[in-house]
C-alpha positions as CSV (number, residue, x, y, z in Angstrom):
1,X,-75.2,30.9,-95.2
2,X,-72.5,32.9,-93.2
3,X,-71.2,31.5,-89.8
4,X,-72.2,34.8,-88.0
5,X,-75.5,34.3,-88.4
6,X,-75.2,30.6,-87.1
7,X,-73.6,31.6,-83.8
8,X,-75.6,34.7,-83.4
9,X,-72.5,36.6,-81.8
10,X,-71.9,33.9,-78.8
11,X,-68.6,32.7,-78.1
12,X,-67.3,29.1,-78.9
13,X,-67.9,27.9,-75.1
14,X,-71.6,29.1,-75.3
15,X,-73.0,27.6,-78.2
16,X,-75.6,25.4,-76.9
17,X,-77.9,25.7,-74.1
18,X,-77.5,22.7,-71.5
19,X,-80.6,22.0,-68.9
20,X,-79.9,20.1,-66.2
21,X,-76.2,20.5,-65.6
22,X,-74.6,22.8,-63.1
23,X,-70.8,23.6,-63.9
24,X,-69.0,25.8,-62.0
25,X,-65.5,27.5,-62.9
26,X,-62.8,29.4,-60.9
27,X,-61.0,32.2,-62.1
28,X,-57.5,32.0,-62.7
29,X,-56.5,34.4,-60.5
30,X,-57.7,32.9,-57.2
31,X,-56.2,29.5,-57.8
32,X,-53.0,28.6,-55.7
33,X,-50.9,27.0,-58.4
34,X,-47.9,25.9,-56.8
35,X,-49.8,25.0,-53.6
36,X,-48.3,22.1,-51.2
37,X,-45.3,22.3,-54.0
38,X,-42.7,22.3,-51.3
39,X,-44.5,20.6,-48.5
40,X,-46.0,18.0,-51.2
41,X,-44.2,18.1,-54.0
42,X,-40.5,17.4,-53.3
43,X,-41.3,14.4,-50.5
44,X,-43.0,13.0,-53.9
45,X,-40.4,13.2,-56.2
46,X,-38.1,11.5,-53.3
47,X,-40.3,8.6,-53.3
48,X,-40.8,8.3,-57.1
49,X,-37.1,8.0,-57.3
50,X,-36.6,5.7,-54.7
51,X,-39.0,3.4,-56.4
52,X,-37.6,3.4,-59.4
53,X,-33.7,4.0,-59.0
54,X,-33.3,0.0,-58.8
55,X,-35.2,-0.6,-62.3
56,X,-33.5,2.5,-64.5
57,X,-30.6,2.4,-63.0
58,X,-28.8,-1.3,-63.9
59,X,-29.0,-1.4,-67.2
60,X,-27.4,2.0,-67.7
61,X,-24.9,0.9,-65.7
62,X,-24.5,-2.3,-67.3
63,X,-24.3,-0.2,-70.7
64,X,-22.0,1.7,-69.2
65,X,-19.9,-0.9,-68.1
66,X,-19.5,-2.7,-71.2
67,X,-18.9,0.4,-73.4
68,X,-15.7,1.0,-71.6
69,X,-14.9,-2.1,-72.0
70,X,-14.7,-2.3,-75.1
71,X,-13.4,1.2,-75.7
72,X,-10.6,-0.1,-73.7
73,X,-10.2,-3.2,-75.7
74,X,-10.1,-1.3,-78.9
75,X,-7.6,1.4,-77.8
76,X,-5.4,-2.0,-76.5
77,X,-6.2,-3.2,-80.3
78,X,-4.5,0.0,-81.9
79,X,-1.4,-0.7,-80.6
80,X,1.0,-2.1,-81.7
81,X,3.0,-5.4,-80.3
82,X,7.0,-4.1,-79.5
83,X,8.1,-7.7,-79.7
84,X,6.7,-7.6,-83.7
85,X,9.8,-4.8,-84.3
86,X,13.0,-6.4,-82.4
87,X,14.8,-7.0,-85.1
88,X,14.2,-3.8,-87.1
89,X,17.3,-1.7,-88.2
């Protein structure tokens, strides 16, 4: 049995018939898709990051804060003491 002759030439969104339920659909072209962007969309992402500055924000600086640290400490490490070569010749 071949496919064709299951779907009787109707497309993938058309297969069965459905009684009872009204859809309706809007053509791409006629929707507004960046609508209120500006006006709606920027005052949003303010307030999203308002909200949630104070709970990303502390430990990256924390992380930051102790990786200099120790990058300090290490570079302090790599040196060497002065004192240990007084009495070189």
């Amino acid at each position: 049995m071949r496919l064709s002759s299951i779907l009787n030439g109707a497309h993938f969104g058309n297969l069965a018939k459905v009684h009872g339920i009204v859809t309706y659909k809007l053509s791409p072209f006629e929707q507004r898709a960046f609508a209120g962007a500006i006006s709606h969309g920027v005052p949003n992402m303010v307030r999203r990051f308002r909200s949630n500055v104070f709970i990303v924000a502390p430990p990256f600086i924390l992380g930051y804060l102790i990786y200099d640290l120790t990058e300090r400490k290490h570079s302090a490490l790599l040196r060497k003491n002065p004192a240990d070569f007084e009495n070189d010749e």
